[in-house]
ZAMARGU-4260 file (C-alpha; in steps of 0.2 Angstrom, whole numbers, plus 5000, padded with zeros to 4 digits):
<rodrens>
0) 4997/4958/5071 | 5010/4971/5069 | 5014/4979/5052 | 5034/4974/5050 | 5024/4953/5051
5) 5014/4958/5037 | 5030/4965/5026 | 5038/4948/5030 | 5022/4941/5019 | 5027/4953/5003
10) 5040/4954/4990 | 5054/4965/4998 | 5054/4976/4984 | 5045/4995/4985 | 5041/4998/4967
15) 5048/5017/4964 | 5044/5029/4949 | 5055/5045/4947 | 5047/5062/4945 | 5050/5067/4928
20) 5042/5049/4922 | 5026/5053/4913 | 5009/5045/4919 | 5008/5034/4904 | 5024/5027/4910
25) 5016/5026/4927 | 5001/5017/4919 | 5014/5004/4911 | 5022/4999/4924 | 5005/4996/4937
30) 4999/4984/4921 | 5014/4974/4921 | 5017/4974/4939 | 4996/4971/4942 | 5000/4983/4955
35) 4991/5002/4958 | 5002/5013/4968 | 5019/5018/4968 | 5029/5028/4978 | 5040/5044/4970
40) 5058/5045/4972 | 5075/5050/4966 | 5084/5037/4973 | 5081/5019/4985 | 5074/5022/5003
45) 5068/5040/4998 | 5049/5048/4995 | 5047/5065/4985 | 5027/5058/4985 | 5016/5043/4977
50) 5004/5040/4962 | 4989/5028/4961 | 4976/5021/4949 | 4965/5035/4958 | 4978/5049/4957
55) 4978/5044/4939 | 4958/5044/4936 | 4958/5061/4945 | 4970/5066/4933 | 4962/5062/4917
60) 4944/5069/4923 | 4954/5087/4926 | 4966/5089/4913 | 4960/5078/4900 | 4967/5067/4884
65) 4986/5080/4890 | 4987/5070/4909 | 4994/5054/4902 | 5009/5064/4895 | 5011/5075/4912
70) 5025/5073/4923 | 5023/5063/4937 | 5027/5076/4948 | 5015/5088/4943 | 5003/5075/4947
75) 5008/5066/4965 | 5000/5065/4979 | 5013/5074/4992 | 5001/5071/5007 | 5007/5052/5011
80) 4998/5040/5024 | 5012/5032/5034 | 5015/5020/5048 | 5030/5012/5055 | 5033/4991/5056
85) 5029/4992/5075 | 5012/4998/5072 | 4996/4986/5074 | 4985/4984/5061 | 4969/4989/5066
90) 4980/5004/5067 | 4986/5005/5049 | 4966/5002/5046 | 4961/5017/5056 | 4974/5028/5045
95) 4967/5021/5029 | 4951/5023/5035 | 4953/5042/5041 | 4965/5048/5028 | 4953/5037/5012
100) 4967/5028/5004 | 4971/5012/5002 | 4989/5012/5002 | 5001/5016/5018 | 5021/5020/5017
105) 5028/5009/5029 | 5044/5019/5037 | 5059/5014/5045 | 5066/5031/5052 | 5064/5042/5036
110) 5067/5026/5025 | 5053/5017/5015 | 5053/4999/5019 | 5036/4992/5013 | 5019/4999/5008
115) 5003/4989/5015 | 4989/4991/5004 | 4969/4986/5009 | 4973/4967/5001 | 4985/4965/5014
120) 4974/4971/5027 | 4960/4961/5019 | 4971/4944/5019 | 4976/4946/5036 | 4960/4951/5045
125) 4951/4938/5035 | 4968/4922/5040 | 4964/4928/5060 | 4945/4928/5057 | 4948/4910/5050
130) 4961/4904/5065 | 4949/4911/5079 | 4935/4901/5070 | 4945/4885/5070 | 4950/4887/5088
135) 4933/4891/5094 | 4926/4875/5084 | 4942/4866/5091 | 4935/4870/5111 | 4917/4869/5108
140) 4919/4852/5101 | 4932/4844/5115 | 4946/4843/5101 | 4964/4850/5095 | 4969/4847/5114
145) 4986/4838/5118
</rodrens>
């Protein structure tokens, strides 16, 4: 399955935060999104970086009660896992899985399009896991044929 099908799955939307946001903003804005991640920017289609739930954890255990009024840009992460709408996911699994994040930029060029997080890689591993099944059980018992 390539990445771009996955996107077709998602709300288009790439939820962005600007760099002078504090991470209290940030932490707003993942509880009334239910979301963790979020990509840094200035404006649409661009990345400066990106902030997680565990950007924000690491944040708190080194600075302390003052990280929730830092900027975000003092605390983003700058190194970003990408991969592109053409790429397969075991690929995009192997990125997560090499890089330890759970959250990959999808790029069009130098654009942001999408960002695939494990979930998604989690739904649709587990939805070809099911269809396989089904299609085995369909041959080994003489049925689903036409």
């Amino acid at each position: 399955m390539f990445v771009g099908e996955i996107l077709k799955d998602k709300a288009p939307e790439v939820i962005s935060v600007t760099p002078n946001q504090t991470m209290i903003d940030v932490l707003r804005l993942f509880r009334d999104n239910n979301i963790g991640f979020v990509v840094v920017s200035r404006r649409s289609g661009e990345y400066l970086g990106t902030l997680s739930e565990r950007d924000c954890c690491n944040a708190v255990a080194q600075y302390g009660s003052e990280a929730p009024l830092m900027r975000v840009a003092d605390l983003m992460n700058e190194n970003i896992a990408t991969c592109s709408t053409r790429d397969v996911l075991p690929l995009v699994m192997a990125i997560m899985t090499l890089r330890r994040t759970r959250h990959v930029l999808v790029m069009d060029g130098d654009a942001v399009v999408g960002v695939i997080s494990i979930g998604d890689v989690v739904k649709h591993r587990l939805e070809e896991s099911m269809h396989t099944e089904q299609v085995l059980h369909d041959y080994i018992a003489g049925t689903g044929y036409h």
